[in-house]
C-alpha positions as CSV (number, residue, x, y, z in Angstrom):
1,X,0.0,0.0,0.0
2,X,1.6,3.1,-1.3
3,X,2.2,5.9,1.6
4,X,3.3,9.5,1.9
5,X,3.6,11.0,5.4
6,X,4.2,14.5,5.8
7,X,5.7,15.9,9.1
8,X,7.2,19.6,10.6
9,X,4.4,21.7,10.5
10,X,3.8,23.7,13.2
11,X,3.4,27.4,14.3
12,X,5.4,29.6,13.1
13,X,6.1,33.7,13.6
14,X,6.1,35.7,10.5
15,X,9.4,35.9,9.0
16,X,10.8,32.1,10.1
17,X,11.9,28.7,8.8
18,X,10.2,25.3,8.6
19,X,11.1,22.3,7.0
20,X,8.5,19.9,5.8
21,X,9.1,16.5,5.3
22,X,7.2,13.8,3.3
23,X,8.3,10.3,3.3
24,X,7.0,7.9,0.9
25,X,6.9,4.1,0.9
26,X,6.8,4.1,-3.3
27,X,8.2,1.9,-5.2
28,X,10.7,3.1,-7.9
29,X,10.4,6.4,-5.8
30,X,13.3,7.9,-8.3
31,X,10.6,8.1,-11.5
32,X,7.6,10.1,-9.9
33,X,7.4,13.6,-10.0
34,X,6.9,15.0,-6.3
35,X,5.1,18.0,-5.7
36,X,4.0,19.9,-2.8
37,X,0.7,21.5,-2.7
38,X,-1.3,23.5,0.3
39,X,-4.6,24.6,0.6
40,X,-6.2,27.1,2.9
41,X,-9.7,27.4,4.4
42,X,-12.3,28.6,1.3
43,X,-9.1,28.0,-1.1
44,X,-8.3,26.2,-3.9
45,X,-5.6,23.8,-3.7
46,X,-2.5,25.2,-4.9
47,X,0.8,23.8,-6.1
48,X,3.9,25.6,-4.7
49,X,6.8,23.3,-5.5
50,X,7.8,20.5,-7.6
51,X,10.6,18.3,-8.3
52,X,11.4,16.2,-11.5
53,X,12.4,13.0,-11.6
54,X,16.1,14.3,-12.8
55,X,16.0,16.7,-9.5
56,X,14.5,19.4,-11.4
57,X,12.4,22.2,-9.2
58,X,10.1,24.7,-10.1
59,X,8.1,27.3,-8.0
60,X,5.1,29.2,-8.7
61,X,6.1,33.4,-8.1
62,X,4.6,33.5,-5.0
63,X,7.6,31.3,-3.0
64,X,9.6,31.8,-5.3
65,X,13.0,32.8,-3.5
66,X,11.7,31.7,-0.5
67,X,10.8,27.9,-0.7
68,X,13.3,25.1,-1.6
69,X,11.9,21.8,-2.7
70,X,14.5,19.0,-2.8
71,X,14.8,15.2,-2.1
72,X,17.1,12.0,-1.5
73,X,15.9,9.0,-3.4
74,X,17.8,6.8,-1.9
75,X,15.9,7.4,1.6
76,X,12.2,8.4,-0.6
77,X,12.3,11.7,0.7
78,X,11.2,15.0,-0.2
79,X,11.9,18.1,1.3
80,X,10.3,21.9,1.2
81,X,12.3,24.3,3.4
82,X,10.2,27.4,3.8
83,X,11.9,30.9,5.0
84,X,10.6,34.5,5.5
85,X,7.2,32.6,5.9
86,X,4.3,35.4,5.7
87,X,0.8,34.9,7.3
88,X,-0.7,34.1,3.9
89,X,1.5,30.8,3.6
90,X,-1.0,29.7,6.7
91,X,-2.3,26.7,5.1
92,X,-2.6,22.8,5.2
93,X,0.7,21.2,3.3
94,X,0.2,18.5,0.7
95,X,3.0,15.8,-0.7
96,X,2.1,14.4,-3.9
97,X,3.4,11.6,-6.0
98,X,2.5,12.0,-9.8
99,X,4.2,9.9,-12.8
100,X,2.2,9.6,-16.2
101,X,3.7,6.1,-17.6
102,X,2.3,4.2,-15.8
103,X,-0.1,6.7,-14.8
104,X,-0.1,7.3,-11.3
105,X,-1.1,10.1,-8.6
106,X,-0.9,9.4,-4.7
107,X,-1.2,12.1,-1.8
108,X,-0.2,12.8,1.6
109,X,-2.6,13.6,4.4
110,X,-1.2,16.8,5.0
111,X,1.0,19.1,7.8
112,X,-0.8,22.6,9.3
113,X,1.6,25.0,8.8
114,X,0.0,28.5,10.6
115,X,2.2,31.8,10.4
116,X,1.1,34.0,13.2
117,X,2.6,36.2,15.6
């Protein structure tokens, strides 16, 4: 049964760090696509990082600079350190698993992440 667990969410003051971390019991973990999404109360679900299969991240503009996606294969991890968080990254945290041959799409349950002073 395929797994993601996300963990290090918390409360955070406006202008600090967290790391999230997903781990993932996936097999072949090296050819999906991991992503991380969040969504906030009355909001759509939004994506705010992503890394390739070849270790390739991209950001939407509104982390950008800010959030760092990464992972180790070898442990089927992915990471998304979060600096100068602001109170609009208040949110629930997603991981996702996505790979299109074969097609395939798994989620986490999600880490609260709340920026407030």
């Amino acid at each position: 049964q395929v797994q993601l667990v996300e963990s290090g969410g918390g409360l955070v003051q406006p202008g600090g760090s967290l790391r999230l971390s997903c781990a993932a019991s996936l097999s072949i973990f090296s050819t999906y696509t991991m992503n991380w999404y969040r969504q906030a109360p009355g909001k759509q679900r939004e994506l705010v990082a992503t890394i390739t299969s070849g270790s390739n991240p991209n950001y939407p503009d509104s982390v950008k600079g800010r959030f760092t996606i990464s992972r180790v294969n070898s442990q089927k991890m992915v990471y998304l350190q979060m600096n100068s968080l602001k109170p609009e990254d208040t949110a629930r945290y997603y991981c996702n698993a996505a790979r299109t041959v074969p097609k395939s799409d798994y989620w986490g349950q999600g880490t609260q992440v709340t920026v407030s002073s």
